[in-house]
N, C-alpha and C positions, 0 to 999 in steps of 0.2 A: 359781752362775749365776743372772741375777735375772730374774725372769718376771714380767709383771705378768698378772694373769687380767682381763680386761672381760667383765663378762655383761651383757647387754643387750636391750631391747624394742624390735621392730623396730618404727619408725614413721617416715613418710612429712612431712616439712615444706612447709607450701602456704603460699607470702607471699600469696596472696588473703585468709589469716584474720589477723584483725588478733593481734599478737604483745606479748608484755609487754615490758614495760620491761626491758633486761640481755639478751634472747632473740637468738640468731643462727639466719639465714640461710643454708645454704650452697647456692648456686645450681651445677646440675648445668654440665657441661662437653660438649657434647651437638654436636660437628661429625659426627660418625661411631662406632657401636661399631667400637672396635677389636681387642675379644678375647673368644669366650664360651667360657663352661663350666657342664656340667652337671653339678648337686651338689645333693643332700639332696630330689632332684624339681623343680628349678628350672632354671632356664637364669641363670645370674649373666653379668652384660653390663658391660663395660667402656668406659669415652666420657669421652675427656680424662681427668682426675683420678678421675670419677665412676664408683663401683660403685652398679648395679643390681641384680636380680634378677626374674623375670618369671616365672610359671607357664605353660605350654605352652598350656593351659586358656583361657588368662583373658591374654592377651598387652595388654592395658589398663592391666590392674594391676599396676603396677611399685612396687620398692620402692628408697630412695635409703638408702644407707648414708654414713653421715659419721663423722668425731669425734663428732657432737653424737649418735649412735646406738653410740657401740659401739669405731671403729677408732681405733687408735692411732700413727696420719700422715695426713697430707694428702694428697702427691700420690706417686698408684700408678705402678709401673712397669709391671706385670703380675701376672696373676692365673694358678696354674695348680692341678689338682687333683688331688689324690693316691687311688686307686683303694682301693690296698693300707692307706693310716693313714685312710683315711677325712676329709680333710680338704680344706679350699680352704686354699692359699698365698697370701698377700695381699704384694705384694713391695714398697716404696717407692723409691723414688728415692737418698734416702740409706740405703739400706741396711738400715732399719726392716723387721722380717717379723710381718705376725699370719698366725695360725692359724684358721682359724673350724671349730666341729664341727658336728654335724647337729642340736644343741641349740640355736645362734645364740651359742655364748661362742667366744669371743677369746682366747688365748693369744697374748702378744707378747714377739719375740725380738727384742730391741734391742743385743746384742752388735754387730751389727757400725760398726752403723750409733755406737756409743756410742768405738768402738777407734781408736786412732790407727793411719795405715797407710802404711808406706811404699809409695810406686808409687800408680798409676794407682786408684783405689778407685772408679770409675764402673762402675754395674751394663749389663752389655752384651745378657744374655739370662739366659733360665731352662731347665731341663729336669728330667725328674723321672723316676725308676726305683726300682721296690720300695719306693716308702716315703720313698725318699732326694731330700731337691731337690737340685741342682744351678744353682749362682748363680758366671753367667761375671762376669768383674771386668777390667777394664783389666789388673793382673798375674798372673793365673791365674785358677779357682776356688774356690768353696768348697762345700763337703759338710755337708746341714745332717738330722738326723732328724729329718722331721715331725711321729711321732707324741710324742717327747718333746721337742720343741722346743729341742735341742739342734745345735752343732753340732760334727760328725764328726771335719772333717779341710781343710787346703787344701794347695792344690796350685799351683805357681809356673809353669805351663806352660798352655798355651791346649788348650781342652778340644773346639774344633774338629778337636782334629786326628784325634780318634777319634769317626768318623763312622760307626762299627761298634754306636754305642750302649751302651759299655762305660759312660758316665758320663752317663746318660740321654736322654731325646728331645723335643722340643718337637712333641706329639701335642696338639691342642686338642680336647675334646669337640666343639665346635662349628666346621661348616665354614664355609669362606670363602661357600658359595653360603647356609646358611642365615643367614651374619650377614648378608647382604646383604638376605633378607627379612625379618629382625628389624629392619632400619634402617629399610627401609619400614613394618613393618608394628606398630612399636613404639616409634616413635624417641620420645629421650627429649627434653622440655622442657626445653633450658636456654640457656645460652650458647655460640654457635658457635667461642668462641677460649678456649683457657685463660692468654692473657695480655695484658690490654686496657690499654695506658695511656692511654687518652683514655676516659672516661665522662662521659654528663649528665645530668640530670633534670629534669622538666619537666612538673608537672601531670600525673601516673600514668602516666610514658614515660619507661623508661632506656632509652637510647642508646648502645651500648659500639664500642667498634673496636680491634684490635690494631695499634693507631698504629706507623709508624718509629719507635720511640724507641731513644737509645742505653744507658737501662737496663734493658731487657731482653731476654733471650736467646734468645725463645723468640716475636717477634712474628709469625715469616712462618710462617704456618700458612692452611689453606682459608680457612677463616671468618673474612673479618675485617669482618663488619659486624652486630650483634645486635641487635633492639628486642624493647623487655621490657614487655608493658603490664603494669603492677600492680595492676591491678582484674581485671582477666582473669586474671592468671596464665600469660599466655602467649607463650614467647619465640617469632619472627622473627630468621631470618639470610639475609643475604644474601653470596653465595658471589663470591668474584670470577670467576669462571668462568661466571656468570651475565651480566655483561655487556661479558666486554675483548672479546666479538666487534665490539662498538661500534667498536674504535680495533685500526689497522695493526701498530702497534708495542705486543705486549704485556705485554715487560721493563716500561715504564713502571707498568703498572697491578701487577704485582707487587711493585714496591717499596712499593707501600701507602699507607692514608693515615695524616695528620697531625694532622686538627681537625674536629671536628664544631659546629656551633650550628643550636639549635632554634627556630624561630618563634616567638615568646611567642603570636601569634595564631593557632596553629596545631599542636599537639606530632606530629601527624604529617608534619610539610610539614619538611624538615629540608637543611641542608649536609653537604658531605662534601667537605674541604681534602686533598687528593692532591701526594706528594711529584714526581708526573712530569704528570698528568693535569689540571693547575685545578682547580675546584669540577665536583661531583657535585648534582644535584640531584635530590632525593628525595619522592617522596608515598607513604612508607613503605615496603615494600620494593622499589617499583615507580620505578625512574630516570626522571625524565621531561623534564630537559634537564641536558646537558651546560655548561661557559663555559670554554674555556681559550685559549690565541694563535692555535688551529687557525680558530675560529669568531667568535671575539670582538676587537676590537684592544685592549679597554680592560683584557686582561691579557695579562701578556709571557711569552714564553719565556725560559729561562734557559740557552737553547742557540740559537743562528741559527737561520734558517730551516726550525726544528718549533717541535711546538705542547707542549715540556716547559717545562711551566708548574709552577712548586712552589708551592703554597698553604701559609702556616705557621699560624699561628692565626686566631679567626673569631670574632663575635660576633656577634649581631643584636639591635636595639634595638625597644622597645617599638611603635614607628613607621614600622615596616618598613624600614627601614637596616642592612645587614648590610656590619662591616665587615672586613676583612681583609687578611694580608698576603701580597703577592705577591714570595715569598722571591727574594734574589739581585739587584734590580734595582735603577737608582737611585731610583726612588719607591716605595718597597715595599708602604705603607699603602695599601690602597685602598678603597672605596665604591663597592655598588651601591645606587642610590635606591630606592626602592619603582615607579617607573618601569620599572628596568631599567638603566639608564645607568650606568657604571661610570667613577671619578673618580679620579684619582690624587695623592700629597703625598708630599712630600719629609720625612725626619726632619734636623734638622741635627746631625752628627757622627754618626750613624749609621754602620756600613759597611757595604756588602754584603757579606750571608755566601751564600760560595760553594758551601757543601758543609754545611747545616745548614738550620734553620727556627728559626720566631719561635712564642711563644705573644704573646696579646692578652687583654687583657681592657679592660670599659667602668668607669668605678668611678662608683657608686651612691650613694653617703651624702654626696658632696662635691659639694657649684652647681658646680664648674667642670666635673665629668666626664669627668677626663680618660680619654684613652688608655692605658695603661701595657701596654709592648712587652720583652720579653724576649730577647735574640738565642742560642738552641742550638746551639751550636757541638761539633763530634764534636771538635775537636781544644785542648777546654778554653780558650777565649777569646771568654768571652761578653760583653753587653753590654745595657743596660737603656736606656730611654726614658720621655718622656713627650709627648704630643700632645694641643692642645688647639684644637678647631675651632672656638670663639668661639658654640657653640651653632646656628654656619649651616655645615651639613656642605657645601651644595652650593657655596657660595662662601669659598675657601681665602685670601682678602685679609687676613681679620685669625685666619689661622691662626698657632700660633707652635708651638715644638718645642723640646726638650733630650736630650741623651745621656749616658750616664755606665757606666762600666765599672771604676770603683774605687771604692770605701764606705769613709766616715770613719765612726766612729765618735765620739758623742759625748763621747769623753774624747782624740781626737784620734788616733785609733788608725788605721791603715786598712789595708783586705781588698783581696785579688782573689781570690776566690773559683773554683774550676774552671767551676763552674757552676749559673747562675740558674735556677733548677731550674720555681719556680711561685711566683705571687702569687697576695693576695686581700685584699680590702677587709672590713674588719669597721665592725660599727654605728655607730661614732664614726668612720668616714671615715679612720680610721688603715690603712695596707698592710702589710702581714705578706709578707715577702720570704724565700723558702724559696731556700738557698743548698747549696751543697756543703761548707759551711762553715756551717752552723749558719743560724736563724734572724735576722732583723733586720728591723726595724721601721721605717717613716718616719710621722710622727706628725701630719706637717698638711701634705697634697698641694702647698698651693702655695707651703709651705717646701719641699717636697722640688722644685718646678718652677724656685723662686729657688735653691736650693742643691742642685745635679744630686748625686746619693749619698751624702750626709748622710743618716747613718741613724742609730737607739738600738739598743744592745743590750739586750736585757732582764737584768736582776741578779737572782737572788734571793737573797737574804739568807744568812749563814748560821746565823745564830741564836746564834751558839757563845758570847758575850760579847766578838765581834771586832767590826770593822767590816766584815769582810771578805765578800764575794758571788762568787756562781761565774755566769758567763756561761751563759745557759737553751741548752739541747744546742750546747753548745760543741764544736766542730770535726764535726760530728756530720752525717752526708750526709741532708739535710732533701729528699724529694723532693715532696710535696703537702702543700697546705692547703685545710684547710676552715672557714668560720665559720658554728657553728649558730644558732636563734635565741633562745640566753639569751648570746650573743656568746662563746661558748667554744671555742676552739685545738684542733683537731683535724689534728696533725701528721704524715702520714706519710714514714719514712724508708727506705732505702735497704736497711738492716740492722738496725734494732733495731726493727723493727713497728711500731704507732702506737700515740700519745700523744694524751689528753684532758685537755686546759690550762685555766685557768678566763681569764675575758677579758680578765685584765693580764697573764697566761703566770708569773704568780708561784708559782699551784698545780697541781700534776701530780694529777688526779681518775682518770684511770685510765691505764694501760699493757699493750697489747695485745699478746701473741708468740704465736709455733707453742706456745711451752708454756705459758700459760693460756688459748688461746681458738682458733677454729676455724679461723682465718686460715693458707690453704694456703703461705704465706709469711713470711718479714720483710722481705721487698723488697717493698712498696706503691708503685702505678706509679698510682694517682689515686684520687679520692673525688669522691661524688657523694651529694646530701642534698637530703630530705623533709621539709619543714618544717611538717607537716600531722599527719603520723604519728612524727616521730621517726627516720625510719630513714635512717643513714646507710650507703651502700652503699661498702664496700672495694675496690678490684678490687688485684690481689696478681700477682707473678709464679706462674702456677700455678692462677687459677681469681677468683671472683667471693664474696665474702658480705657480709650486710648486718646491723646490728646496732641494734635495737632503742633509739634513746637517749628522756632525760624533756625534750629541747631541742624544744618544740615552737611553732609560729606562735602571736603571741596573737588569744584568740577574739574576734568581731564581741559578744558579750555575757556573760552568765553563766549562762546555762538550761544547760549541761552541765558543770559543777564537780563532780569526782569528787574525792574520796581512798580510794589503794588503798598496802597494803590496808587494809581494814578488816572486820573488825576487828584491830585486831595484834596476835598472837596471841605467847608467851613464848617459843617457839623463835624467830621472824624476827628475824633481827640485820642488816637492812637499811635501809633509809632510809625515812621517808614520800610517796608523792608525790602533787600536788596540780595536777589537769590542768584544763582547761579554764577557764583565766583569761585575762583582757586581757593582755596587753603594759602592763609596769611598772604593774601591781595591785601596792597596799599590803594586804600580809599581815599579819595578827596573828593569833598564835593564842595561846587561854586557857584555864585549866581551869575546871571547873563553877561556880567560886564567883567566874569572870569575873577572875580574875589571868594578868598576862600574862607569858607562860612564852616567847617566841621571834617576833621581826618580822624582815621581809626583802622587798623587792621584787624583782617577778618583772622578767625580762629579755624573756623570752618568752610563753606559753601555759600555762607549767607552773613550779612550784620541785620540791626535794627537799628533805627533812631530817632529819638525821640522828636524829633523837627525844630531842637532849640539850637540856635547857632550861637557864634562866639558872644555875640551879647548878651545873653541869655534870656532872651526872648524865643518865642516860639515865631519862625521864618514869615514873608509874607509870602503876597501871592507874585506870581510871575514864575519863571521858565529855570530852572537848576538844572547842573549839568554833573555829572557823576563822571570823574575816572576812575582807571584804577591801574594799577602794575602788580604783577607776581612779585614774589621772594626776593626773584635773581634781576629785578629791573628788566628783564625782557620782553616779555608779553605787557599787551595793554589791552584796554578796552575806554568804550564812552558813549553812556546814554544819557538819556535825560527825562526830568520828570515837569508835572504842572500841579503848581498849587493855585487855587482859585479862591475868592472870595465869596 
C-alpha cells in the first residue's frame, strides 16, 4: 500500500508581503464555516475548500492550511476526528484522505481516490466509530483504519440504512450554535465563492464573481460577489441576499451575474452585468444605482413587458465610456456616455442569442480600437464580431461592423469550433482567440475587420529533421487568456491547467496541474494580472490562487535595478533575474575582464536568465557586470551580481 508521509511547518500566507518570484498564493474560501472540530487544543474550521485552525484562546489567530503547508489535495470534502486513533481525517473530493496527528504530519491515503471504480464513485458523507472512518460512495461504502491508514473493507449497500450506528456517526466536535459564533467571531478572510469565472484587476482591487458560466459546475453558491484589496489584505463579499429585496422577482437575481468592469478612474466605483437584472452599480460593496428596462429605456428586456434585461460582457474606457452588451436584442452593443445617456448599434450578421451572453473587450495596441464581441452560446453555436465607432461613440454615422462564425486558417483549413471561449490583445496589436478547439490568432485587426475569421494557427516546429509542425494545443478546450508585460501567453484550459507561452506561443516556459502546483483544479474558468508586482491571479473551479511571475510593467527609470539572487550560490539551479528596468532596455552582461557573455532585451520591467553564456555552459563563479540602455540609447544603468562556488 503506498503512503506518502508530509511533515510540515505550519505557516500562515499574507499577499500584503510582497512574494518571490515562482511563490503561490492560495486565497481562502471564506462564504461560511461549514464544519468544526476539536483536535490537538484547537478548533480546525472548515470554509469552502479552506482548512483553518483557531485556538479558543486567541480566536484572531487563525492558521491556513494548503498544499503549500503540508496537504495532499485541494478541495475538501470534509473534516472529521477520530477520538480513539487520535487523528483528524482530512477527506477530498476525489477521494484523496490525509491523516494529520497531534505533531502537524500528514499521512495520505490515496488508494482510493488513485482506483478505478465501477459505479457511482462520488463521496456522499463521512462517519467514524472506534478508530474506524466510514466513507458513504454513490455504490456503497468503505471502511478505512485511521490509525494505520489503511483500508478495511467495502460494502456494496448504502450504509444509511443502519441508523442504529453499527457503521459509525456523523458527531461533530463543534455545534451548529458555536460555528455560528465562530463565523461571527472568527470569520476568515478570503473569497466568498469557490468558483469565480469572471475576475479583474485593477490598481490593488480584485474583483471576482461566480458568473453564470456554462463551465462550471459549482457557480450558484451565496457569495457571488468578492473585492480583494491588495494592499490591505483584505476580502469584501457581497451576498445576494443583501440586496434582491430591491427587486419583486427574485429568480432573476439568482441566476447571477455575467461581467464585471472597473473604472480606470476609480477601482472602487465598479459594474456588475446580471443575466436577469441589467447593470448593478457599485461603490464597493455598497449598490447605489440600479439600470435595467424596469427604470431605464436605453436597455431592453429580453422578455415583454418586465424589466429581464441580460447584461453579457462590459468594458469601460479610460474616458468614462462604459460599453456593453445588452444580450438577446436587435442592437445588442450598447453605450453609456459619462453623461448618463445610453446608446444603442446594430452588429451586422450578428444574431441574437436567445439563451446565452457575449463577452467584449476594447483592443488597445491597434488606432482603430475596435470592439471584439464574442457570442456564448449553451447549445455550442457561437459567434465572433468586430465593431468600430470611427473614434465618435456618440454618433454611429460612420460606424461599421462585421461577423463571423467559421475560422480559416491560413493554409485554407477551417474550424467551427463549439465554443469562443475568450480573447485578448497582446503588445503587437495581434488577438489570441481562445476556442474549444485550441488556440488561433488574427495578426492585424483590420485584416481580420477586411477578412471576417481568417485566422493563424500557431506551428511549432518539430525539430526532428522533418518539415513537419504540430498545431500549439491542438483540439485542446483553451478557456482564458492572459498577456503579461514581457508579452507572454498565459493560457488556461478546461482540463489540462495552465500554460506559460513565450510571445510567439513557440515556447511552453512553464505548465501548471493539481500535480505540480497549488491550483485547486485543472478547469481554470479566468485570469487576472498585476503588472506592477507580477502576480497573476488563477481563479480555478474549486477556489482562487495567485502566482508570483518575473512579467513585470517597465519602470519610469533605473534607481531600483535589482538582481536576485545574489549572490548565486552552487546549490540554486534557477534562473537569474533582473527587475527593475524600462520597457525594451538593452541588456548586456559581462564578466570582470568586461567580455560579453549574454544580451537580450527586456519586454517588460524585468528579464530572466538562465546563467548559461555563449558557450553553453552554465557561468562560473566570480563578479558579472550588467548594463543596460533604454530604447532611444539614452539612459543607462550598471550593477553587478556574484556567483560563488
Amino acid at each position: 500500500m503506498f503512503r506518502l508521509l508530509c511533515i510540515f511547518a505550519f505557516f500562515a500566507v499574507s499577499f500584503a508581503h510582497a512574494l518571490a518570484i515562482g511563490e503561490w498564493t492560495v486565497f481562502p474560501s471564506s462564504a461560511n464555516y461549514r464544519r468544526g472540530e476539536v483536535f490537538n487544543s484547537k478548533i480546525f474550521l472548515l470554509s469552502g475548500n479552506t482548512l483553518f485552525s483557531v485556538n479558543e484562546a486567541d480566536l484572531g489567530n487563525k492558521q491556513q492550511y494548503s498544499r503549500l503547508t503540508g496537504l495532499c489535495g485541494s478541495r475538501i470534502f470534509d473534516i472529521i476526528v477520530s477520538e480513539k486513533a487520535d487523528r483528524l481525517a482530512i477527506v477530498y473530493t476525489d477521494g484523496n484522505i490525509d491523516f494529520m496527528d497531534r505533531d502537524g504530519n500528514v499521512t495520505n491515503l490515496p488508494d482510493y481516490a488513485n482506483k478505478t471504480v465501477m459505479g457511482d464513485r462520488t463521496i456522499t458523507a463521512l462517519s467514524e466509530r472506534d478508530g474506524k472512518l466510514y466513507v458513504s460512495t454513490g455504490f456503497g461504502f468503505l471502511i478505512v483504519n485511521i490509525a494505520k491508514a489503511e483500508f478495511e473493507d467495502t460494502f456494496y449497500f448504502d450504509i444509511a440504512d443502519y441508523a442504529d450506528g453499527t457503521y459509525g456517526n456523523r458527531i461533530s466536535t463543534v455545534s451548529d450554535e458555536q460555528l455560528a459564533e465562530l463565523n461571527d467571531k472568527a470569520k476568515a478572510n478570503g473569497v466568498g465563492s469557490m468558483s469565480n469565472a469572471t475576475i479583474l484587476y485593477l490598481n490593488g482591487t480584485l474583483l471576482t464573481a461566480n458568473t453564470e458560466d456554462y463551465r462550471s459546475s459549482v457557480f450558484n453558491e451565496p457569495g457571488i460577489l468578492s473585492i480583494y484589496d491588495t494592499y490591505d489584505d483584505k476580502w469584501e463579499t457581497v451576498n445576494r441576499y443583501d440586496i434582491e429585496h430591491l427587486f419583486t422577482d427574485h429568480t432573476a437575481w439568482f441566476q447571477g451575474p455575467t461581467s464585471l468592469a472597473i473604472d480606470p478612474r476609480d477601482n472602487r466605483h465598479f459594474m456588475v452585468g446580471t443575466f436577469s437584472l441589467g447593470l448593478l452599480e457599485f461603490n464597493g460593496t455598497q449598490l447605489i444605482s440600479y439600470h435595467n428596462a424596469l427604470n431605464n429605456e436605453g436597455i431592453e428586456s429580453i422578455i415583454p413587458d418586465t424589466y429581464t434585461s441580460r447584461i453579457g460582457g462590459m468594458v469601460m474606457t479610460d474616458d468614462g465610456y462604459l460599453w456593453f452588451m445588452n444580450t438577446g436584442v436587435n442592437k445588442p452593443l450598447r453605450c453609456m456616455t459619462p453623461s448618463g445617456k445610453i446608446l444603442s448599434y446594430p452588429i451586422d450578421g450578428y444574431n441574437i442569442i436567445q439563451n446565452g451572453y457575449d463577452r467584449l473587450i476594447q483592443a488597445r495596441n491597434d488606432k482603430y480600437r475596435f470592439k471584439w464581441i464574442l457570442g456564448i452560446r449553451p447549445w455550442e453555436n457561437c459567434q465572433g464580431a468586430l465593431y468600430y465607432d470611427g473614434g465618435t461613440p456618440e454618433d454611429p454615422a460612420d460606424d461599421e461592423s462585421v461577423s463571423f462564425s467559421t475560422l480559416t486558417d491560413q493554409d485554407g483549413y477551417q474550424y467551427n469550433p463549439k465554443y469562443f471561449n475568450d480573447i485578448a490583445e497582446d503588445k503587437d496589436g495581434k488577438m489570441w482567440l481562445m476556442t474549444s478547439s485550441g488556440p488561433f490568432v488574427f495578426d492585424s485587426q483590420i485584416e481580420a475587420f477586411k477578412n471576417p475569421g481568417h485566422v493563424r494557427r500557431v506551428k511549432i516546429p518539430r525539430n526532428d529533421g522533418t518539415n513537419y509542425a504540430d498545431y500549439l494545443l491542438a483540439n485542446v478546450d483553451c478557456s482564458c487568456v492572459l498577456v503579461d508585460a514581457n508579452n507572454q501567453k498565459w493560457i488556461g484550459t478546461s482540463e489540462s491547467g495552465l500554460y506559460l507561452l513565450s510571445a510567439d506561443g513557440l515556447t511552453q516556459i512553464q505548465h501548471f496541474t493539481t500535480d505540480n502546483s497549488p491550483l485547486p483544479s485543472d478547469n481554470i474558468l479566468a485570469l487576472a494580472y498585476d503588472d506592477v508586482s507580477g502576480t497573476v491571479f488563477i481563479s480555478c473551479e474549486g477556489g482562487i490562487v495567485s502566482y508570483t511571475s518575473d512579467a513585470v510593467r517597465g519602470a519610469d527609470n533605473y534607481s531600483n535595478v535589482k538582481c536576485y539572487p545574489n549572490p548565486v550560490r552552487p546549490e540554486y539551479s534557477g534562473a537569474l533575474h533582473i527587475t527593475g528596468l524600462k520597457a525594451n532596455t538593452k541588456v548586456k552582461i559581462c564578466d570582470i575582464n568586461n567580455r560579453t557573455i549574454y544580451t537580450t532585451i527586456s519586454e517588460g520591467g524585468s528579464i530572466s536568465w538562465d546563467l548559461v553564456g555563449e558557450s553553453g555552459s552554465r557561468i562560473g563563479a566570480g563578479v558579472y557586470l550588467v548594463y543596460g540602455t533604454d530604447q532611444n540609447g539614452k539612459g543607462g544603468m550598471v550593477t553587478k551580481f556574484l556567483v560563488v562556488n
